[in-house]
C-alpha positions as CSV (number, residue, x, y, z in Angstrom):
1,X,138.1,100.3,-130.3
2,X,139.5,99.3,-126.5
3,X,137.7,98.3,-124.2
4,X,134.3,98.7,-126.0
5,X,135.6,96.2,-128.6
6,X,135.4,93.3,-126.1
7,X,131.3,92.6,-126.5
8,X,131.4,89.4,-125.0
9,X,132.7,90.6,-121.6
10,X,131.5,90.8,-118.8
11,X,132.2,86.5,-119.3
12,X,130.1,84.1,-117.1
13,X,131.0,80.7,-116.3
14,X,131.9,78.0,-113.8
15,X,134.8,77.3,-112.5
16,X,135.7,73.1,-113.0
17,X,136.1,71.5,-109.9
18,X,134.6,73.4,-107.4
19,X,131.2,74.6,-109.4
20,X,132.0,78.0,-108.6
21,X,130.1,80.9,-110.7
22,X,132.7,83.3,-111.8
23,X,132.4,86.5,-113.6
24,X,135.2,88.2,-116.0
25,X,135.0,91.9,-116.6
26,X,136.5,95.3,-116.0
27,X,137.0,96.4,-112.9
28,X,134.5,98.4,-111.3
29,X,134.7,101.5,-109.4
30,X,133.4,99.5,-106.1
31,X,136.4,97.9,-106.5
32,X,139.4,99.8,-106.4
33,X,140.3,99.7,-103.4
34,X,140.2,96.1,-102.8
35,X,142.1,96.2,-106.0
36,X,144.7,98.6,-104.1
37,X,144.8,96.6,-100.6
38,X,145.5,93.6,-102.6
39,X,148.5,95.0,-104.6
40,X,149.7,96.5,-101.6
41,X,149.8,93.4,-99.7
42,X,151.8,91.5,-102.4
43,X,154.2,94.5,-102.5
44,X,154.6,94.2,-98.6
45,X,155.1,90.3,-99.4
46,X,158.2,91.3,-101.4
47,X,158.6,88.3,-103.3
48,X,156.6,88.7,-106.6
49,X,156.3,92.8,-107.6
50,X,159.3,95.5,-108.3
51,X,157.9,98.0,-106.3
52,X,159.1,98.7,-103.0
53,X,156.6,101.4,-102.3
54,X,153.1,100.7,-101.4
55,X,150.3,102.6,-103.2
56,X,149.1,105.7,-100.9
57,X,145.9,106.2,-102.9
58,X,143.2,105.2,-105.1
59,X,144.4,107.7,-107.6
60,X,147.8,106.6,-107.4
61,X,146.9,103.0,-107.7
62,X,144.4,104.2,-110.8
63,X,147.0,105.9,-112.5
64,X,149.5,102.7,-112.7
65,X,147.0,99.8,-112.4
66,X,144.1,100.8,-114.1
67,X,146.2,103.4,-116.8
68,X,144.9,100.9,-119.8
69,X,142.2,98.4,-119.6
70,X,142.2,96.3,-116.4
71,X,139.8,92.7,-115.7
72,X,139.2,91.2,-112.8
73,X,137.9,87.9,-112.1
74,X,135.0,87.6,-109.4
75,X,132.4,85.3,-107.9
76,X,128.6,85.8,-108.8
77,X,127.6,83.5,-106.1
78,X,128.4,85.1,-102.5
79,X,130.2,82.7,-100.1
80,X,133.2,82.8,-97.9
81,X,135.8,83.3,-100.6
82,X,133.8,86.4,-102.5
């Protein structure tokens, strides 16, 4: 079944509070490496991920990440936080 399984995704809806039109789904190819620089910055951080090692690429970030199925959260609406 996996990922296919999930018909009702991609998700649309709007976020209470700030009227923000958000969007849950897989993550797409476009962005992995957003996906990467993000983990990488909260391993840097220190405080919230056992890794000590930042990811060196995509493929490396694929291959623990994005091993099973993966969702991300983003904005349909562009604007200074998308």
């Amino acid at each position: 079944a996996g990922l296919s399984a999930l018909t009702w995704l991609p998700y649309q809806t709007t976020l209470p509070g700030t009227g923000r039109s958000v969007e849950v789904g897989p993550f797409k190819e476009s962005e992995w490496q957003d996906g990467m620089d993000l983990m990488n910055l909260i391993i840097r951080e220190g405080k919230s991920w056992p890794f000590e090692e930042e990811f060196d690429t995509v493929d490396a970030y694929r291959g623990y990440f994005l091993s099973h199925s993966a969702f991300v959260v983003r904005t349909i609406d562009p604007g200074l936080d998308c």
